[in-house]
N, CA, C and O of each residue as an XYZ file, in Angstrom:
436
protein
N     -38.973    -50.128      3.948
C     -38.027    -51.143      4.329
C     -36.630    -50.650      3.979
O     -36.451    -50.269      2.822
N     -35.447    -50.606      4.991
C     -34.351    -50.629      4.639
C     -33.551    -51.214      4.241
O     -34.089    -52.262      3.883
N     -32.166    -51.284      3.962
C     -31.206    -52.265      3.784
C     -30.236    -51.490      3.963
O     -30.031    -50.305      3.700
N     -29.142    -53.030      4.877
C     -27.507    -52.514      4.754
C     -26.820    -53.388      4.833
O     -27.007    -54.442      5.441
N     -25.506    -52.900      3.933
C     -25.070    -54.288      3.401
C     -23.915    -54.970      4.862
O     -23.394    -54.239      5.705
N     -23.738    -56.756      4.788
C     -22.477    -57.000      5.355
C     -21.514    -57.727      4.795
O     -21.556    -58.543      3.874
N     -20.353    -57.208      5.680
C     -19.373    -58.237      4.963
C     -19.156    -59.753      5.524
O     -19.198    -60.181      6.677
N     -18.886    -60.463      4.166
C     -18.286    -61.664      4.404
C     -17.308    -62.055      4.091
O     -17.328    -62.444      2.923
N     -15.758    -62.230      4.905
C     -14.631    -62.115      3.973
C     -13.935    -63.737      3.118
O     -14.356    -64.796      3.583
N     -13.551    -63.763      2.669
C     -12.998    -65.031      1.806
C     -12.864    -66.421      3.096
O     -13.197    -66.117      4.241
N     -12.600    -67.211      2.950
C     -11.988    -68.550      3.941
C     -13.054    -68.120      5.402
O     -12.504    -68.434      6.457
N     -14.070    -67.645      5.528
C     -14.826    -67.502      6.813
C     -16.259    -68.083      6.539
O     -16.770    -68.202      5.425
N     -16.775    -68.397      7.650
C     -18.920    -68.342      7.386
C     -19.550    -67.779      7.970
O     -20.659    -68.178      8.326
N     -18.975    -66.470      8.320
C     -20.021    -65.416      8.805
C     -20.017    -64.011      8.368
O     -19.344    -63.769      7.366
N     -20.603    -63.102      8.896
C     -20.790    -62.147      8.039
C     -19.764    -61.100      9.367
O     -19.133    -61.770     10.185
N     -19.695    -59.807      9.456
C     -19.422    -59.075     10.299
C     -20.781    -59.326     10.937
O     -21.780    -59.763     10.365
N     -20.650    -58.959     12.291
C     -21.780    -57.794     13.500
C     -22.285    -57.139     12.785
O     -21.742    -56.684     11.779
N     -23.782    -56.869     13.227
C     -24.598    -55.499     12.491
C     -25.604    -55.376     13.835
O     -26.007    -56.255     14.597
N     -25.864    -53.795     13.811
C     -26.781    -53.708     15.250
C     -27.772    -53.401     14.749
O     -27.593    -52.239     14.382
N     -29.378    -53.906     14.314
C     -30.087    -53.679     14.406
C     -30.827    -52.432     14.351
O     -31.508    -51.888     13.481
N     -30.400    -52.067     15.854
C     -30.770    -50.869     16.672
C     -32.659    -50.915     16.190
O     -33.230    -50.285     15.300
N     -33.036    -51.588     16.859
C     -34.907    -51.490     16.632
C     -35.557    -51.724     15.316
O     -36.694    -51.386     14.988
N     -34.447    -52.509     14.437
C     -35.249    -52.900     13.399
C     -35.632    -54.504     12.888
O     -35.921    -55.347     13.737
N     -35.619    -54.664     12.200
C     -36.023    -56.366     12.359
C     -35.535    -56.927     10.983
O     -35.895    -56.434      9.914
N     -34.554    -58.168     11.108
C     -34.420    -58.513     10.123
C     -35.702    -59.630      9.118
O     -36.359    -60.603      9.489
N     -35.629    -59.002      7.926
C     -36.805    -60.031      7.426
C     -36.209    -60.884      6.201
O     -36.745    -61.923      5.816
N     -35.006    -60.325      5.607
C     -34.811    -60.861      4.443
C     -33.648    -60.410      4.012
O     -33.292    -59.270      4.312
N     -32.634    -61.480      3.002
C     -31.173    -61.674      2.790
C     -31.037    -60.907      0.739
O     -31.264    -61.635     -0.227
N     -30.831    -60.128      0.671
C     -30.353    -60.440     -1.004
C     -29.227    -60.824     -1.217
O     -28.495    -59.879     -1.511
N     -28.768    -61.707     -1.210
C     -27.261    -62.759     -1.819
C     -27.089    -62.642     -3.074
O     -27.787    -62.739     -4.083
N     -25.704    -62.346     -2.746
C     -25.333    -61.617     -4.441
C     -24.655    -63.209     -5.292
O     -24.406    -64.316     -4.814
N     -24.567    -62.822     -6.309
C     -23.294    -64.055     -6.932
C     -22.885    -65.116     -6.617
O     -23.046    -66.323     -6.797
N     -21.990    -64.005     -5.808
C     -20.369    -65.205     -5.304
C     -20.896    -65.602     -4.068
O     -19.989    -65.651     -3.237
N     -22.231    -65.972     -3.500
C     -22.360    -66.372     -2.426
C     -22.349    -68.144     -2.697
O     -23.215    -68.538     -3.478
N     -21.566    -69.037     -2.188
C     -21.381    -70.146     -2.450
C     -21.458    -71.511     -1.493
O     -20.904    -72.604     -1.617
N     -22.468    -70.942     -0.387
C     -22.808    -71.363      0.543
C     -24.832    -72.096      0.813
O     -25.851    -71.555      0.383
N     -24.765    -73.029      1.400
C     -26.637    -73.777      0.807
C     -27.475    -72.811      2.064
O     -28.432    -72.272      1.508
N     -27.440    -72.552      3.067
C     -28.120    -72.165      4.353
C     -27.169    -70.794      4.868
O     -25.942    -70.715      4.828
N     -27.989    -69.917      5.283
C     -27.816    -69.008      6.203
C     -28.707    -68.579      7.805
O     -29.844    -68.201      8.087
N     -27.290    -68.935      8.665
C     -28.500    -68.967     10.250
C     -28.202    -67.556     10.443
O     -27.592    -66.723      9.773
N     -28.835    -67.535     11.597
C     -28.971    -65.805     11.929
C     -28.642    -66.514     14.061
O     -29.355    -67.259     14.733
N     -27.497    -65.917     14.375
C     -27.227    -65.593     15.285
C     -26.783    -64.456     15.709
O     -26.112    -63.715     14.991
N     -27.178    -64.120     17.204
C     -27.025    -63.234     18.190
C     -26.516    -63.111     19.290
O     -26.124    -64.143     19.834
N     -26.349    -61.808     19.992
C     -25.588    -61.478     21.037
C     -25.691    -60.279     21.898
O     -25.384    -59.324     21.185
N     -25.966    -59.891     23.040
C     -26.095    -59.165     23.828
C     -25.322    -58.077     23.912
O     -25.701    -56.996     24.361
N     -24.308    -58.304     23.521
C     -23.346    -57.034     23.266
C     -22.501    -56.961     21.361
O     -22.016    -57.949     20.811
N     -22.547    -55.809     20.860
C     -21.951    -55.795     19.520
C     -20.574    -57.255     19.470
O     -20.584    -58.289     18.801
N     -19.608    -56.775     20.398
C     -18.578    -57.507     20.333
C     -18.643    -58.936     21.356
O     -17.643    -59.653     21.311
N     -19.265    -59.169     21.853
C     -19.507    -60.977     22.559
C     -19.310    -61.831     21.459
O     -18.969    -61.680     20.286
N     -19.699    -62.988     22.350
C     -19.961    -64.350     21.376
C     -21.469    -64.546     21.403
O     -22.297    -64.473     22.311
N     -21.562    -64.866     19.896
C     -22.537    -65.067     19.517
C     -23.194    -66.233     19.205
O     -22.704    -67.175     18.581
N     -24.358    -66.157     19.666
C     -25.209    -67.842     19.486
C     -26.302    -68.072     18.687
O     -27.023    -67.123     18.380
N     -26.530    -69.158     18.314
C     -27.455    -69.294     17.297
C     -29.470    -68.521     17.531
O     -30.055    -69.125     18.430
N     -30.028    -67.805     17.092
C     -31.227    -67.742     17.574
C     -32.080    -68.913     17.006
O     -32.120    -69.444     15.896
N     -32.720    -69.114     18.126
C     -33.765    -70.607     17.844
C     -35.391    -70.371     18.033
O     -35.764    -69.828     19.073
N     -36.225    -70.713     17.181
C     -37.572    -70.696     17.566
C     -37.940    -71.019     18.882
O     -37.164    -71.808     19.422
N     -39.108    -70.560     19.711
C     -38.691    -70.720     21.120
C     -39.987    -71.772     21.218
O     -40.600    -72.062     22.246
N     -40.246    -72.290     19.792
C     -41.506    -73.423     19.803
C     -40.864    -74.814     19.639
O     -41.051    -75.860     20.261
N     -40.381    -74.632     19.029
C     -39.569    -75.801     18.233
C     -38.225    -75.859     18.549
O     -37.759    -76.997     18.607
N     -37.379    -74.814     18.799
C     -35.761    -75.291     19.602
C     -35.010    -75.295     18.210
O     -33.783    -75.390     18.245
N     -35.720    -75.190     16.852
C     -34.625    -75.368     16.150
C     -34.218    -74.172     15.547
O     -35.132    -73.379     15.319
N     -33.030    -73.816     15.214
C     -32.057    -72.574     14.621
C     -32.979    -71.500     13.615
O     -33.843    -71.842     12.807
N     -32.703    -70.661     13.803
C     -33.562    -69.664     12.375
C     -32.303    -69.752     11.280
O     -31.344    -69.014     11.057
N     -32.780    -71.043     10.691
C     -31.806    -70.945      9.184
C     -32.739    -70.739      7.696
O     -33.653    -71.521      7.436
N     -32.441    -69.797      6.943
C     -33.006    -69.984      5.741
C     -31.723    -70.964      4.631
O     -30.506    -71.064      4.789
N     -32.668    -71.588      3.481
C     -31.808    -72.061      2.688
C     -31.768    -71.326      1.584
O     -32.787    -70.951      1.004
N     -30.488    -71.039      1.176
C     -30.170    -70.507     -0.560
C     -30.303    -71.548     -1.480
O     -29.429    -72.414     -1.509
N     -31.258    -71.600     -2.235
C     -30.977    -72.617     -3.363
C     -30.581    -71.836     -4.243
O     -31.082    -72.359     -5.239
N     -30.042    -70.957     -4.598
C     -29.120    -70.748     -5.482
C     -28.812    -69.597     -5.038
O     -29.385    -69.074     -4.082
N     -27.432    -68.836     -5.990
C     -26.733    -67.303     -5.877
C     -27.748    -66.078     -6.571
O     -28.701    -66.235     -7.335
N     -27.266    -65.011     -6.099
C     -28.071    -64.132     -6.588
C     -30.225    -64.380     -6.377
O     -31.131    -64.428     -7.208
N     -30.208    -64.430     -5.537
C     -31.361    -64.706     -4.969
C     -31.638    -63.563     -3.907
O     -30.847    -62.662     -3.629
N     -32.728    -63.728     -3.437
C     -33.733    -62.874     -2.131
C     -34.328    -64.267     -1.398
O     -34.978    -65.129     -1.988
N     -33.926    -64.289      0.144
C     -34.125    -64.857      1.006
C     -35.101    -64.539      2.026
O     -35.109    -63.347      2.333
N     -36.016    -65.361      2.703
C     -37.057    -64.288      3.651
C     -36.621    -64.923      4.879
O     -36.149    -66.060      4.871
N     -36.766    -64.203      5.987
C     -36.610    -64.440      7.642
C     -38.235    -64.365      7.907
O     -39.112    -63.701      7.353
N     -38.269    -65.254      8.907
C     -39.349    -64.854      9.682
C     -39.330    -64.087     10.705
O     -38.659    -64.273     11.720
N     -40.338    -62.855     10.405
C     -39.416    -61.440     11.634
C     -40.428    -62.092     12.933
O     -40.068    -61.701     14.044
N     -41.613    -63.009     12.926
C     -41.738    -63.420     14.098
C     -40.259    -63.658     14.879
O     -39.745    -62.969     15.761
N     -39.838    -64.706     14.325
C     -38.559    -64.926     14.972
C     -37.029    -64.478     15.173
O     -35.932    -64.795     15.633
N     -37.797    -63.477     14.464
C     -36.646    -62.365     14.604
C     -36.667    -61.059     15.409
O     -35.677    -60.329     15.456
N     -37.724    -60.802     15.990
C     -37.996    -59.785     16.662
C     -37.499    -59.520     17.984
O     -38.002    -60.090     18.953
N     -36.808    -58.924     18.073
C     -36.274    -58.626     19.383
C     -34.709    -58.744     19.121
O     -33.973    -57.819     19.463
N     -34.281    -59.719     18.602
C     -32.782    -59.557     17.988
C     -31.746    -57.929     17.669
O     -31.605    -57.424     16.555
N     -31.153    -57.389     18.965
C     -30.811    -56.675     18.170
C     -28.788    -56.459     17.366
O     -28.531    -55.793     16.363
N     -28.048    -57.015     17.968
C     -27.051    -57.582     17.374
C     -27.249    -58.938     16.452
O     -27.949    -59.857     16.877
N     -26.660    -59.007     15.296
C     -27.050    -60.143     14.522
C     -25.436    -60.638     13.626
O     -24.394    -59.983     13.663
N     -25.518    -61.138     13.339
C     -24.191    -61.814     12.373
C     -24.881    -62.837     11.631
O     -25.797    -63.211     12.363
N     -24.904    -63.428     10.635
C     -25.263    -64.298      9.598
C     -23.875    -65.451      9.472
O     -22.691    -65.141      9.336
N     -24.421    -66.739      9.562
C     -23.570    -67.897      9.251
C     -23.801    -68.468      8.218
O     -24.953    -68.739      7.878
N     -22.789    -68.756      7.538
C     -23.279    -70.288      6.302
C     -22.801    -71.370      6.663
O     -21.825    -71.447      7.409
N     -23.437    -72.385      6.172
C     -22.919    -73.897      6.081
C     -21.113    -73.705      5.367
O     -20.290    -74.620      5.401
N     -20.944    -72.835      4.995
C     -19.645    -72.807      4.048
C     -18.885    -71.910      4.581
O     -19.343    -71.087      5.374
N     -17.893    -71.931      4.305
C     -16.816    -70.931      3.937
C     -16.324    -70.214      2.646
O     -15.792    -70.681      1.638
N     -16.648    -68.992      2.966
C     -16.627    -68.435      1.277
C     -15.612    -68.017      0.466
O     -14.656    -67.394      0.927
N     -15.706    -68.271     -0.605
C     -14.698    -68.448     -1.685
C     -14.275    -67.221     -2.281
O     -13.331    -67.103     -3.062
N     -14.989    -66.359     -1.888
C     -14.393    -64.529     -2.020
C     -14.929    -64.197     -1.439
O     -15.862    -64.894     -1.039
N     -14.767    -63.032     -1.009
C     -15.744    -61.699     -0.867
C     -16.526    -61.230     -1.082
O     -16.565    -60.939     -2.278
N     -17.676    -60.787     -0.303
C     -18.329    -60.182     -0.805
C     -19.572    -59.785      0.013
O     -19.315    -59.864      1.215
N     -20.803    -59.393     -0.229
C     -21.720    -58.923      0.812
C     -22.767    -59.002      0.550
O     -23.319    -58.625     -0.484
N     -23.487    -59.839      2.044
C     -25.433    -59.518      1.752
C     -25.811    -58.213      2.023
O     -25.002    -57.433      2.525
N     -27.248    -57.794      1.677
C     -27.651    -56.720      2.027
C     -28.817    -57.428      2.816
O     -29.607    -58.219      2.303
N     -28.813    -57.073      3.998
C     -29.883    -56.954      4.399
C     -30.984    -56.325      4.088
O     -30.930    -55.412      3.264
N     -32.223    -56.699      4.699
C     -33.700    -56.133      4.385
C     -34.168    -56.305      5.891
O     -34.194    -57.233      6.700
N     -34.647    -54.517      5.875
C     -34.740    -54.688      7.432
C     -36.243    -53.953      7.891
O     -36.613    -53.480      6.817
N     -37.023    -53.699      8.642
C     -38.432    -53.356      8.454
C     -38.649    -53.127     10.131
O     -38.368    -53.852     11.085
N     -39.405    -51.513     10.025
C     -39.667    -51.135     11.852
C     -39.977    -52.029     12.333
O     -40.564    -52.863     11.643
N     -39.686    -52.355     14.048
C     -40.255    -52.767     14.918
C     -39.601    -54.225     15.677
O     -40.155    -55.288     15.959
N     -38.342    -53.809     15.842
C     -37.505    -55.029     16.717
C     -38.093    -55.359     17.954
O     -37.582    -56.220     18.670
C-alpha cells in the first residue's frame, strides 16, 4: 500500500487535486491540526475541472467518512472508490492551518 501526502491550505475545505493514476483510495491519516468532523471524496474527469461529489451508485448518498477526532486513520470504501481517478478531499470545515493528509492508496482503480 502506498501513500501521498495533500495539501490543505488555512481558510479552505479541500485538499489540492491528486491523480490517482490506477490506484484506489482506501484510507485518510489526519494529522493534528485537522479541525474538521467529515471528509467527502470528490471527483473529476480532468486534473483541473470542477469537481463533484462521488456518490454510492446504490444509495445516491456522498462517500463521506467521519473524523471523530485529530490524528486518527480513516477508511474509504475502495468498493466505492474504484474507478476514481482524479480526487480532492472536502471537509465540513474550513481549516485553521495548514497542513496535510496522507493518503493510503492500494492497486487496482
Amino acid at each position: 500500500m502506498a501513500g501521498s501526502n495533500v495539501a490543505m491550505a488555512v481558510n479552505t475545505n479541500y485538499t489540492v487535486a491528486y491523480d490517482l493514476n490506477g490506484m484506489t483510495l482506501v484510507g485518510v491519516h489526519v494529522p493534528t491540526g485537522f479541525n474538521g468532523g467529515t471528509l467527502t471524496a470528490y471527483t473529476c474527469l480532468t486534473f483541473d475541472g470542477t469537481y463533484v461529489p462521488v456518490r454510492d451508485g446504490t444509495t445516491g448518498n456522498t462517500v463521506t467518512v467521519t473524523v471523530t477526532s485529530p490524528a486518527c486513520y480513516v477508511t474509504f470504501n475502495p468498493d466505492l472508490m474504484r474507478g476514481v481517478r482524479f480526487v480532492e478531499l472536502v471537509s465540513n470545515t474550513n481549516a485553521n492551518t495548514n497542513f496535510s493528509l496522507t493518503l493510503a492508496l492500494a492497486n487496482g482503480g
